[in-house]
C-alpha positions in Angstrom: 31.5 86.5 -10.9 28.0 88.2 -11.3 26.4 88.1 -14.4 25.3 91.4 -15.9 22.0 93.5 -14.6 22.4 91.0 -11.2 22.0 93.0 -8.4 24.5 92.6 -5.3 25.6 93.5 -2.2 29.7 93.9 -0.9 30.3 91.8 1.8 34.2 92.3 2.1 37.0 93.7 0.2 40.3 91.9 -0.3 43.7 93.5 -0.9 46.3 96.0 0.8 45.4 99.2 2.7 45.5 101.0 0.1 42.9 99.4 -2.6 40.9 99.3 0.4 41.3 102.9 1.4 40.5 103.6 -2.4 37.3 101.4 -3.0 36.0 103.1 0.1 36.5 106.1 -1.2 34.8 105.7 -4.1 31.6 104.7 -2.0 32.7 101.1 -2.7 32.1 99.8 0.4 30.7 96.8 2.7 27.1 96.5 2.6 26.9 99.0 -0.6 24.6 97.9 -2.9 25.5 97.3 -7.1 24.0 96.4 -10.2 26.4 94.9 -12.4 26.3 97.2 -15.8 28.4 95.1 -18.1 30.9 92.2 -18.2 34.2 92.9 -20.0 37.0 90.7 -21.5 39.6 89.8 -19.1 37.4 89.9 -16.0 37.0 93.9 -15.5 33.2 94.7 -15.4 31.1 97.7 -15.1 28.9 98.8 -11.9 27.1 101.3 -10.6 25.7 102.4 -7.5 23.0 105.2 -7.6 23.7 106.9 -10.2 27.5 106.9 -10.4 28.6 103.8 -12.6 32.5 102.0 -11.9 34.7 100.8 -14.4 36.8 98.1 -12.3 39.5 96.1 -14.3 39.8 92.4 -13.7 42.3 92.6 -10.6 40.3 95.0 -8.8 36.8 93.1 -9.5 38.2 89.9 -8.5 38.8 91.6 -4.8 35.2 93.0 -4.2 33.4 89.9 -2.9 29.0 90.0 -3.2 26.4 88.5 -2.6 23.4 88.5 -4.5 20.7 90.8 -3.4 17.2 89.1 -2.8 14.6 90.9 -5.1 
């Protein structure tokens, strides 16, 4: 539940093989770092990592568990 432009770190993914297999690749990983783009209605958000930005919908954001990053 990261507010926008907060900048986080995965520290586990939750769900079935295969969301897990398709985070990861995506580059979605543990210990990726994010910087939460934009919050969208009905809990789906935009990230990005590098350069590459991720449009997750509510379900799928709600299994990527962060942590802030310290700045």
């Amino acid at each position: 539940m990261a507010d926008a432009g907060a900048r986080v770190r995965v520290v586990a993914l939750r769900g079935g093989d295969n969301l897990i297999k398709r985070m990861t690749e995506m580059g979605l990983n543990v210990g990726s770092e994010l910087i939460v783009r934009q919050r969208q209605g009905g809990g789906g958000l935009v990230v990005s990592r590098g350069e590459t930005r991720y449009a997750l919908g509510g379900g799928m954001a709600h299994k990527v568990m962060v942590e802030r990053c310290e700045t």
